[in-house]
N, C-alpha and C positions, 0 to 999 in steps of 0.2 A: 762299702757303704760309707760313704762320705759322710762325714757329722762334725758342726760347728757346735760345740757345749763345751758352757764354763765361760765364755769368753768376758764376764765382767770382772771372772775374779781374779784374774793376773794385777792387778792393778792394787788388791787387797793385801798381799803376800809380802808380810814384814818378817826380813831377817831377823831382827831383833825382841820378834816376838819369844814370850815363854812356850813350853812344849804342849798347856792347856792353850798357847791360844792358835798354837799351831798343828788344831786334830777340827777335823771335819766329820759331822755326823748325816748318813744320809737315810732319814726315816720312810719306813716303806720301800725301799729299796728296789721291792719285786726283784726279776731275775738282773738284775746288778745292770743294765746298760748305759743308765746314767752318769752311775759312780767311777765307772772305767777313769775320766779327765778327771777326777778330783787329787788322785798323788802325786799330779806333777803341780801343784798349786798348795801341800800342803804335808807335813810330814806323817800325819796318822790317817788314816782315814777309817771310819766305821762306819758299814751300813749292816741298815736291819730289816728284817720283815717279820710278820708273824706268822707268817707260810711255810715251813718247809719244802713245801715244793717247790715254793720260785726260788726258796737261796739252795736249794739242790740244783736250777739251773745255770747256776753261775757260772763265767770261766771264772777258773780259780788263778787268783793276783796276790801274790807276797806282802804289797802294800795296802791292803784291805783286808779287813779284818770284821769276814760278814759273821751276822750272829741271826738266829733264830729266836726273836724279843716283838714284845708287844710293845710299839710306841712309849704308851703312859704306862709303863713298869720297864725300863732299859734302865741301866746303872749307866748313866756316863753324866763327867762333870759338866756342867754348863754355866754361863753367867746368866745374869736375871737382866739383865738389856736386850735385845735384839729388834733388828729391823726384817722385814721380809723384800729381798730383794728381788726383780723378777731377770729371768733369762730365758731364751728361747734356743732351743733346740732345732736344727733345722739340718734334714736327711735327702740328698736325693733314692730312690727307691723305685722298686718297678714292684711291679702290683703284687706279685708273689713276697716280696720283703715287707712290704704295708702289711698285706695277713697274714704273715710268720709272726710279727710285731702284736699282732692284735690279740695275736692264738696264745701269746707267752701272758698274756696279762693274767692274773690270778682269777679276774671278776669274770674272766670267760668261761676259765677253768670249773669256778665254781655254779655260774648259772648252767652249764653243762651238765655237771652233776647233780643240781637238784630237778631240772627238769626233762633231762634226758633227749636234749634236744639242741643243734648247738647252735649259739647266739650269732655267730658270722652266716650261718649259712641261710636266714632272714636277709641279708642285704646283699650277700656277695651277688649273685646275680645282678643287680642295681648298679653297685659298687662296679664292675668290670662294664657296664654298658656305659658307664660317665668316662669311666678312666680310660676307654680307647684299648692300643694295640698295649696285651697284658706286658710286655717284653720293654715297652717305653718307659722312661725315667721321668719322673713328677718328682717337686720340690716340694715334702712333709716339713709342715711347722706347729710346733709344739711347745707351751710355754713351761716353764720348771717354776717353782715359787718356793723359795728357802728362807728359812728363818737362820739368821747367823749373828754372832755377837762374840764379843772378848772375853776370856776369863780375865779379871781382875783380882 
């Protein structure tokens, strides 16, 4: 699965940064596929969710260091600046990888279990009559929107 993510932040990455200004937090995290690029771009990297379930799907990475935290109660240092930079995600995929991707999100997870009914399977039929032969590769784009700043 091909994936272009990250690519504003090579540009970001000062050597001569301190060890705060060189840790990355990624909130919500779900099952980690985002955060995969962030420790080549960064010496710490932390992601969170307040799921257990989705950081029980994570592949497990030495340089990440996922936690099971609710956003507004995480303990990590931050500086009180930040801008929200935008980046785009962009996957080629054939139709089976789009609803692996869509199955892993939490909010599926959980409209499943409260209604006993699963949320993909309202579209899928639709969804495969657009998308053609299921086997064919389509270009998925998806934006990320991160708040980042310096410790000082």
């Amino acid at each position: 699965m091909p994936c272009e993510c990250w690519t504003g932040i090579q540009d970001e990455s000062d050597p001569n940064a301190s060890e705060l200004e060189q840790q990355a937090w990624d909130c919500r995290t779900g099952n980690g596929q985002a955060v995969r690029e962030l420790p080549k771009h960064f010496n710490r990297v932390i992601a969170t969710d307040a799921s257990a379930a989705q950081i029980a799907q994570v592949v497990p990475d030495v340089r990440i260091d996922y936690r099971v935290e609710y956003t507004e109660e995480v303990n990590i240092a931050a500086n009180k600046e930040s801008k929200p930079p935008e980046f785009e995600i962009k996957a080629d995929w054939e139709l089976g990888q789009l609803a692996g991707f869509l199955e892993s999100w939490s909010a599926t997870q959980r409209y499943q279990n409260e209604r006993g009914q699963h949320p993909l399977s309202t579209i899928c039929q639709e969804l495969a009559e657009v998308w053609g032969e299921p086997g064919q590769g389509r270009t998925i784009r998806w934006r990320i929107y991160i708040r980042v700043g310096r410790v000082r």
